[in-house]
N, C-alpha and C positions, 0 to 999 in steps of 0.2 A: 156498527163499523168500528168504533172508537172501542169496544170493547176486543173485539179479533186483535186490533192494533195493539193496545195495551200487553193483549197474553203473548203476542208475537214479542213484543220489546222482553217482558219478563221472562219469556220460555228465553230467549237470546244472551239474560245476562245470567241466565244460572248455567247455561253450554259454555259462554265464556270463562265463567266462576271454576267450572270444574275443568275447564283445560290446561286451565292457569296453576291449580291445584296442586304444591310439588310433591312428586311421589313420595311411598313411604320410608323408604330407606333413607330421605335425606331426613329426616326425626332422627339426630342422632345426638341431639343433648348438646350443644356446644356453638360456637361460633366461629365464622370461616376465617382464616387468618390469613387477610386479605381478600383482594379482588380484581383479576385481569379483564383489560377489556374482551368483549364478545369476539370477537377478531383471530384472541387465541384459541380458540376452540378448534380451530383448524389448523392449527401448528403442527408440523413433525415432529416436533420435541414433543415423546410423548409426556413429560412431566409437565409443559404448560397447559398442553391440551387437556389432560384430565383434570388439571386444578380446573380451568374454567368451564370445562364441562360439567360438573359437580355443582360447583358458585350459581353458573347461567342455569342449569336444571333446577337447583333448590331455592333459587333468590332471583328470579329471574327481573331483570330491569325489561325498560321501553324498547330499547334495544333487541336484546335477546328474547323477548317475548314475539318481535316480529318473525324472528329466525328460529324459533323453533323448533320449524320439522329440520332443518339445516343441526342443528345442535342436537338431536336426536338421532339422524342417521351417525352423526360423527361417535356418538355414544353408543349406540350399538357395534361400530367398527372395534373400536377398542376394546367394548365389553370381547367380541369376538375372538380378538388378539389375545387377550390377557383371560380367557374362558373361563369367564365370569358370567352367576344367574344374575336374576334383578335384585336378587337380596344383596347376591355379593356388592353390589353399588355401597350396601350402608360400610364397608369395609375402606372405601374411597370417601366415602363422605366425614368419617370420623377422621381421615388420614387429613384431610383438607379443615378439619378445624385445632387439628394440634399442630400442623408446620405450615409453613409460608410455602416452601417449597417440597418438589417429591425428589425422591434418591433411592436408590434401592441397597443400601448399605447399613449393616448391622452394628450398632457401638460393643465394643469389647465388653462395656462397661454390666451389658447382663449378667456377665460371669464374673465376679468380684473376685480378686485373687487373696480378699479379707475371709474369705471362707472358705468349705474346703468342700469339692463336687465329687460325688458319688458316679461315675457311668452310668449303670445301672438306672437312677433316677432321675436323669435328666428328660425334659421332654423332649418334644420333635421339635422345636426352636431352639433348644438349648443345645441340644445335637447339630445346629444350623451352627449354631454362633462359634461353638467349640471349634468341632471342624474349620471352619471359616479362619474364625481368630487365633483359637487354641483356648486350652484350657490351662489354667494355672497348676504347676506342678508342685505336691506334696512335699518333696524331697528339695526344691528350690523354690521358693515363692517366684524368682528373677523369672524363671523357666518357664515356659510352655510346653505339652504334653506334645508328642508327633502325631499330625493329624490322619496319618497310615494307620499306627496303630493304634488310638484309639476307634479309628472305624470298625478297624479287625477287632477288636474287643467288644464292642457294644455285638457283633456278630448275629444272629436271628433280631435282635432288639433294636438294628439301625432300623429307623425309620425312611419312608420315600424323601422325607422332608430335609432326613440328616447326607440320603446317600445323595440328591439333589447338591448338596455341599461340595461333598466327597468328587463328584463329575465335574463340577465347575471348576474345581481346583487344577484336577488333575491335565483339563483340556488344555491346560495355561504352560504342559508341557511340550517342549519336542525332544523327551527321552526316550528311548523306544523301549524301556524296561520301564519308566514310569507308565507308557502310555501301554505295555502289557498289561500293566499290573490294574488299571482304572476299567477295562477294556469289558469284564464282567458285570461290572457296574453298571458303563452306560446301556448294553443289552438288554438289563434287569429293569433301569428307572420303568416305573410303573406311575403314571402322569396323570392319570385320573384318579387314583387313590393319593397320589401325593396334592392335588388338590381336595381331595375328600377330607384327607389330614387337615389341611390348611381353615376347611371350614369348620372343625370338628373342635380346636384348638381353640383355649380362651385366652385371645392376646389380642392388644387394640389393632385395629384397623391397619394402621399405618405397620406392623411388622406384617400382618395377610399380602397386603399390594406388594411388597419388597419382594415374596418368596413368587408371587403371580407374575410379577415384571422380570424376575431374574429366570423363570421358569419360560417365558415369552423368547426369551435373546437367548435359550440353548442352541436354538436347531441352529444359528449363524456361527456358535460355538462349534457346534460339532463337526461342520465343515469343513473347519480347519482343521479339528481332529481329526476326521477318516481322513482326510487330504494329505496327512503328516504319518498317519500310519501307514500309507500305500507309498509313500516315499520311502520308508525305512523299509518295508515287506519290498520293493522292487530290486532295492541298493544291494541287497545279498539272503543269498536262503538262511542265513542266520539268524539275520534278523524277524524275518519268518517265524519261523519255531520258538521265536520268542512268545508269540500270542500262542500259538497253538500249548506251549508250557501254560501259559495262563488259564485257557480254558481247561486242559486238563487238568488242573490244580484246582478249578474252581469247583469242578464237578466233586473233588475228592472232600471238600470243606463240607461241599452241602453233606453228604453220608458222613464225615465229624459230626456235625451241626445236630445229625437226626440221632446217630447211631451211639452218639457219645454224650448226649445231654446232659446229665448230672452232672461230668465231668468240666464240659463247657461254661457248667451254671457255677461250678464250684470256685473254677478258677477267676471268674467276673466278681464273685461276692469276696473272694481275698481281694482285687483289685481295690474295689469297693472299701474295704474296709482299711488299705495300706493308703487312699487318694483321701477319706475322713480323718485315717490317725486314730479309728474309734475301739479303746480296747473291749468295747462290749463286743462291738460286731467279729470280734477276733477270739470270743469265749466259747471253748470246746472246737476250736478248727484243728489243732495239733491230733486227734487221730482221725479226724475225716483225710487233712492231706498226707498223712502216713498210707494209709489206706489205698487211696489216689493213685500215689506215687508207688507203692507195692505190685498192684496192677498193671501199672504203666512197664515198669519193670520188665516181669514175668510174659509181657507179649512180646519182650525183646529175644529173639532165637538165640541159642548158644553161641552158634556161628559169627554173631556179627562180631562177638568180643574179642576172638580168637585174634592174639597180634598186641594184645596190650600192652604194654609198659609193664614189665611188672614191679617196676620203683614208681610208675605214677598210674595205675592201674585207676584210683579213685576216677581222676578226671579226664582220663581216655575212656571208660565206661560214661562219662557222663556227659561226653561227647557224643557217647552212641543214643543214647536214651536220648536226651535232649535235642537230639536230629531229627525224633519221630515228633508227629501232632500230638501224641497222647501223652507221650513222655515230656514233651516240652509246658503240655497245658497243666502238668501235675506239676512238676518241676516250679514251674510260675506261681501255683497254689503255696507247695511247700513253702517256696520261698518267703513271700508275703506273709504269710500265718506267723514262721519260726524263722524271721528275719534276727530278733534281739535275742536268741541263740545261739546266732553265725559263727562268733566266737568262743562257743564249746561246744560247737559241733562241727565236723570238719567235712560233712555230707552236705550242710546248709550253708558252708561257707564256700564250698566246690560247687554246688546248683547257682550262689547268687552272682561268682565270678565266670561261671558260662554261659549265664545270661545275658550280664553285660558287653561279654564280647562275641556274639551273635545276632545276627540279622532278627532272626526269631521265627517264629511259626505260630506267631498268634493268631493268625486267621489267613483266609484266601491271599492278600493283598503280600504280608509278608511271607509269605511262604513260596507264592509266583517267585517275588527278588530272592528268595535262597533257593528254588528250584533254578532257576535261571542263570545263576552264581557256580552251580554242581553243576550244569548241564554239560561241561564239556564245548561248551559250542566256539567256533575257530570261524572267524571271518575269512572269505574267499582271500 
């Protein structure tokens, strides 16, 4: 009898041992900064509840050991909200030993304006923050880059992670040409590869939860958005035709995107190379964008030049070219490559002043606002 008793007590305390056990994702190397009572665990704020649900799961006191199963459905709820696996936990649990508190806010401070960003190279956080905060500009250190175009720029290469940015932004408007121009975007977010990204990505814990919590509070975003487009689409059929230009516009980028690749790819590695200042990555580009721009050219019909100036014939022609996608994307090459030219060449100094006074057609987003700009459209 005394022996059954005995293995009952001992089989009792190794079930207790391993229920107590904290799973594996809270091994995350570190120590929790700080510790709320049990109680928050069930706050609406979801930033207390997941700090103590993290702490009570991995450290669990007297308390919280009573509660549990209470502390476990409340973590699966969230896990749920914020569509997270069990791993994703150790994303939270790292975030909980580097801050006292959660936020879902990115410091500018990732993109140093002491150095100088590639497009091209940035990853899918980096794309997050840019967009977001901006990117420091080459030509001003003071400046930041426009977070329109460089999304249009990054083009095939924006990530779910970066156009997640790109949505957020954009829903913050009530212009009905901004909210044309986004309109593509929120269609496109693709939300389980931008989570696929999020885990694929080697960045601490605490930047994963930001993009998982800001990815959680879209759909109440977007609310507002469809809510604020169908006010502008009711107000007048003008404003109407304003999306309908943006999807037509977006459809025409993707056949760019496919049809025009080299050239896409060319004009990103000038960008690339004028946002470094790098004159390596600027050696032998003088007849790739000759070339470009030659091309760009010659798909332009006789017809459209007919009417020019013919005292300012250079930049009435370079008004036509640089209307098109193909023209404008060579044009933006040229420029970039045989910028410290400008001034003895009177072709790259007429490209770089059409550039600056144009909307542009770097990609879908800018090209919506200058289709939309030529559309002719006339409020009732």
């Amino acid at each position: 009898m005394r022996t059954v008793l005995l293995g009952a007590i001992i089989t009792t305390a190794f079930v207790n041992e391993a229920a107590a056990a904290p799973p594996p994702w809270c091994n995350v190397g570190g120590e929790f900064q700080g510790r709320l009572n049990v109680d928050f665990v069930f706050d609406k704020d979801w930033s207390k509840a997941l700090f103590a649900i993290v702490v009570h799961t991995c450290q669990p006191d007297a308390n919280s050991a009573k509660r549990a199963a209470d502390i476990e459905a409340a973590r699966q709820a969230w896990g749920k909200q914020f569509k997270m696996t069990e791993a994703d936990w150790a994303d939270a649990a790292d975030w909980a030993t580097t801050h006292a508190g959660f936020n879902e806010y990115f410091s500018s401070a990732f993109l140093s304006d002491k150095q100088r960003h590639t497009y091209s190279q940035l990853n899918r956080f980096e794309q997050f923050i840019g967009i977001t905060n901006g990117i420091p500009n080459s030509v001003n250190d003071s400046l930041y880059g426009d977070a329109v175009y460089f999304v249009d720029a990054l083009g095939p290469k924006l990530s779910e992670i970066g156009r997640l940015a790109y949505v957020l932004k954009c829903t913050e408007s009530d212009n009905p040409v901004r909210l044309a121009m986004c309109d593509g975007d929120i269609k496109r977010l693709d939300r389980a590869k931008l989570l696929d990204e999020v885990r694929a990505e080697n960045r601490a814990g605490a930047d994963k939860m930001k993009i998982r919590v800001l990815l959680s509070q879209l759909d109440g975003k977007l609310a507002t958005y469809h809510a604020r487009v169908k006010k502008w689409r009711d107000k007048d059929p003008a404003y109407a035709k304003m999306f309908d230009i943006a999807e037509r516009t977006r459809g025409e980028w993707d056949d760019i995107h496919k049809q025009h690749k080299p050239l896409v790819e060319l004009a990103l590695a000038m960008e690339d190379a004028r946002e470094s200042r790098s004159k390596k990555a600027l050696d032998g580009c003088a007849d790739k964008v000759r070339d470009a721009w030659k091309q760009a050219v010659s798909a332009i019909p006789a017809s459209k030049l007919v009417g020019s100036d013919p005292d300012n014939w250079t930049f009435d022609s370079l008004a036509v070219v640089l209307g098109t996608p193909q023209g404008y994307l060579a044009g933006l090459a040229t420029y970039s490559c045989l910028e410290a030219e400008r001034d003895k060449e009177r072709l790259v100094a007429g490209i770089g002043g059409e550039l600056y006074n144009r909307p542009g057609l770097r990609g879908p987003r800018l090209a919506t606002l200058s289709a939309i700009m030529n559309a002719g459209l006339v409020l009732d």
